[in-house]
Backbone bond lengths (Angstrom), bond angles and torsions (degrees), N, CA, C in turn:
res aa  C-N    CA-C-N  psi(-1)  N-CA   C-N-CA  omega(-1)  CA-C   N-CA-C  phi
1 X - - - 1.447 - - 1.534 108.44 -
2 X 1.228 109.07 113.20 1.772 115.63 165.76 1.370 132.23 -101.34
3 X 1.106 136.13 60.55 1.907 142.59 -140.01 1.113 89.67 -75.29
4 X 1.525 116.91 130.28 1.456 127.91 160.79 1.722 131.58 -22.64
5 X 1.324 95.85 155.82 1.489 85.26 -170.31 1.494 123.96 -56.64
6 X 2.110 110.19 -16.35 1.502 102.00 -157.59 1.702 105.46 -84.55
7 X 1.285 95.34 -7.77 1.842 114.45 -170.84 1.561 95.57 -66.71
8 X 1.419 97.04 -77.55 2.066 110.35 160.05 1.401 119.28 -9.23
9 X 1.529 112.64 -42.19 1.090 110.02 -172.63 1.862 119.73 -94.46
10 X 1.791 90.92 -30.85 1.063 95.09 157.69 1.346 145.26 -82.36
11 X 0.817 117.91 -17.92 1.932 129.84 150.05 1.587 96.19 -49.21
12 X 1.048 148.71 -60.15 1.732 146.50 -146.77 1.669 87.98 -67.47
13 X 1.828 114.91 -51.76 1.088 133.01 -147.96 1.662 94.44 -65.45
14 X 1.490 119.07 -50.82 0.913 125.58 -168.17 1.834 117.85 -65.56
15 X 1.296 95.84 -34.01 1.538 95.74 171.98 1.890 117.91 -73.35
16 X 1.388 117.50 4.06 1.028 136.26 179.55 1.823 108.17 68.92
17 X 1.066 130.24 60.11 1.455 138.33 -142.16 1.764 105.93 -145.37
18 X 1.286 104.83 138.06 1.492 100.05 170.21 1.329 114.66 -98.65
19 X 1.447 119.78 165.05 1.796 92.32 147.76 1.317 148.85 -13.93
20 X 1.287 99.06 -54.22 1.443 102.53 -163.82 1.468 105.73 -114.91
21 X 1.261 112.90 11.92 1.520 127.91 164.04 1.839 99.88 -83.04
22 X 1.133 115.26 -56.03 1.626 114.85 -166.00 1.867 95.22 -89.37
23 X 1.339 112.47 13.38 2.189 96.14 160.36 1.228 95.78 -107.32
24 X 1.474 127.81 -36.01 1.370 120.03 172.58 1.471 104.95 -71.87
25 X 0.820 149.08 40.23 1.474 155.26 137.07 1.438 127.09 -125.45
26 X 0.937 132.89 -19.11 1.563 158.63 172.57 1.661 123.93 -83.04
27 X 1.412 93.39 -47.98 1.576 114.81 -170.01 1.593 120.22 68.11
28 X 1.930 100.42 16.44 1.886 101.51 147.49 1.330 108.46 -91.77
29 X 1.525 86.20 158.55 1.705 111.74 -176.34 1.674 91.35 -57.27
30 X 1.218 108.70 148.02 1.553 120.66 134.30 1.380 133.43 -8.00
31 X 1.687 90.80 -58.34 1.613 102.81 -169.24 1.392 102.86 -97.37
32 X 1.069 152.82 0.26 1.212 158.35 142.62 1.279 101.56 -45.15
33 X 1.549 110.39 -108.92 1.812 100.87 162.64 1.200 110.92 2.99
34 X 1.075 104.21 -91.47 2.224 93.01 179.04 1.010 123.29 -30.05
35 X 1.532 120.25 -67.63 1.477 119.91 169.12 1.852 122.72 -33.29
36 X 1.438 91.31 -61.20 1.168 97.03 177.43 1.942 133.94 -45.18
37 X 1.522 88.69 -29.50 1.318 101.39 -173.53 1.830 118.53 -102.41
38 X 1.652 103.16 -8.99 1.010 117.78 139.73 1.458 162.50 -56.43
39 X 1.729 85.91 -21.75 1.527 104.37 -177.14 1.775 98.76 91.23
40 X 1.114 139.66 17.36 1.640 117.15 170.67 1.884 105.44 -143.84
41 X 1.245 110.24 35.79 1.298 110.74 173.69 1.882 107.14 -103.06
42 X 1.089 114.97 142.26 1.126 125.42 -160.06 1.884 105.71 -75.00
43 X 1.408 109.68 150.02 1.595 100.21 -138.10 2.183 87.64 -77.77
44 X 1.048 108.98 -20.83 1.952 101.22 179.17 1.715 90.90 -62.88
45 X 1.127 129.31 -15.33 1.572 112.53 177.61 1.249 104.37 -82.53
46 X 1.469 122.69 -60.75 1.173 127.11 -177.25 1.608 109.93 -37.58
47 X 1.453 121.87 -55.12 1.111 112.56 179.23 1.329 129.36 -73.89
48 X 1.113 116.84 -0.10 1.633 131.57 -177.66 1.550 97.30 -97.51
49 X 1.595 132.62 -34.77 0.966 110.76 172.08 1.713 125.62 -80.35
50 X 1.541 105.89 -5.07 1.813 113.19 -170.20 1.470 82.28 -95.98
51 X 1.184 148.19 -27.76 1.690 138.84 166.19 1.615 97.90 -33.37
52 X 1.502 101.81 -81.42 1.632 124.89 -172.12 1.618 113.90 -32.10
53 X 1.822 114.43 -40.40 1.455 105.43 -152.71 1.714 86.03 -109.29
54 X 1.676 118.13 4.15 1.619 116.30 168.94 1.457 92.83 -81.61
55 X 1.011 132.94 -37.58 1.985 130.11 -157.81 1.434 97.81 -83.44
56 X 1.326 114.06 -25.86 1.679 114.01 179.00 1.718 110.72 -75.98
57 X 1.646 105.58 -37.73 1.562 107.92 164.59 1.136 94.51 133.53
58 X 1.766 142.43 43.84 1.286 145.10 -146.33 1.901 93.81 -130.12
59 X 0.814 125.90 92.00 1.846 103.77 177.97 1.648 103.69 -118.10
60 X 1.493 92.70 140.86 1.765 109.90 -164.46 1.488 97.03 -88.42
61 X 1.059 97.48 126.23 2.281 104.52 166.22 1.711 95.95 -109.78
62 X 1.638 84.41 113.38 1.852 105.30 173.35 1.687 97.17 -53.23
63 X 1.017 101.84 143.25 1.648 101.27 140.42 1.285 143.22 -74.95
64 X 1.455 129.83 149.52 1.432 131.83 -139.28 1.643 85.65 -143.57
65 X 1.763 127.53 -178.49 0.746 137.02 143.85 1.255 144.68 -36.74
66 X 1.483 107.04 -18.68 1.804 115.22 -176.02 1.399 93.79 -101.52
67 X 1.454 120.19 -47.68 1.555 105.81 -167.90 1.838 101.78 -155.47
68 X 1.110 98.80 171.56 1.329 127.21 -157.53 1.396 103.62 -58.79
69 X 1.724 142.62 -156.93 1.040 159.73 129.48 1.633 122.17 -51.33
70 X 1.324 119.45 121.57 1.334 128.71 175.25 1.605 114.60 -134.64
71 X 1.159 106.31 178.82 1.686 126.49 -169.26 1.558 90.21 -136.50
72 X 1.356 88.47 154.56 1.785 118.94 171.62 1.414 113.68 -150.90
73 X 1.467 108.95 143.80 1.538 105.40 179.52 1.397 113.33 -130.27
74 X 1.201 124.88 139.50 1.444 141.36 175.28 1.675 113.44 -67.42
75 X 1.034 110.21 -4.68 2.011 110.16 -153.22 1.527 77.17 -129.09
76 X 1.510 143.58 -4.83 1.806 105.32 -179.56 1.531 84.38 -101.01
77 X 0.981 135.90 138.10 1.572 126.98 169.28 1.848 101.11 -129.21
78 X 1.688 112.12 20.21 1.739 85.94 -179.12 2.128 83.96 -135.18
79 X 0.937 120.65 -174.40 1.561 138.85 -156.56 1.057 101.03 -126.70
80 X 1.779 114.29 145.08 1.397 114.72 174.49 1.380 129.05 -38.81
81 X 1.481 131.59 147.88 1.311 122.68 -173.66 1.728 126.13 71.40
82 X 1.546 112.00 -24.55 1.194 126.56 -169.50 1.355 94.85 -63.68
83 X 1.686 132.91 175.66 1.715 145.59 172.87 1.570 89.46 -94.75
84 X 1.022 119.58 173.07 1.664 137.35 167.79 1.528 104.42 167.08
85 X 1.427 92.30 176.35 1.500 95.60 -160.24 1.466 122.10 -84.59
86 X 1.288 122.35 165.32 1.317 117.59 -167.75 1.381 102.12 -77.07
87 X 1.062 130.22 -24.76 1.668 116.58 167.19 1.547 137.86 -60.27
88 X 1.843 90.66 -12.32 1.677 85.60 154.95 1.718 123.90 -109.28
């Protein structure tokens, strides 16, 4: 499974992360990330970076016939408006 670049970008987004927040955590370049989220990073990057944002708690749902490509995360566990802790 290779999810488009805007998914890519949204997984980073979702972990609240910049670029150069998730290579200094990852150990990809910058410009990879870019690439990657561009659509022209070479696909062993791509998959080296969906490793990184699964271990953070990021998991990709392929798309199927009913609907498109999505993300899910393991780390939001409370609902809009809900209290939770200051560590997230």
């Amino acid at each position: 499974m290779r999810p488009p670049p805007r998914i890519l970008a949204a997984a980073r987004l979702l972990l609240g992360q910049s670029q150069t927040e998730v290579s200094k955590d990852s150990g990809i370049s910058r410009k990879t990330i870019h690439m990657a989220e561009s659509g022209t990073a070479g696909i062993a990057s791509v998959e080296k970076l969906m490793r990184h944002y699964a271990a953070k708690g990021v998991s990709f749902i392929g798309r199927d016939t009913d609907a498109g490509w999505g993300i899910r995360t393991t780390f939001l566990d409370f609902d809009y408006g809900d209290k939770h802790s200051p560590t997230e």
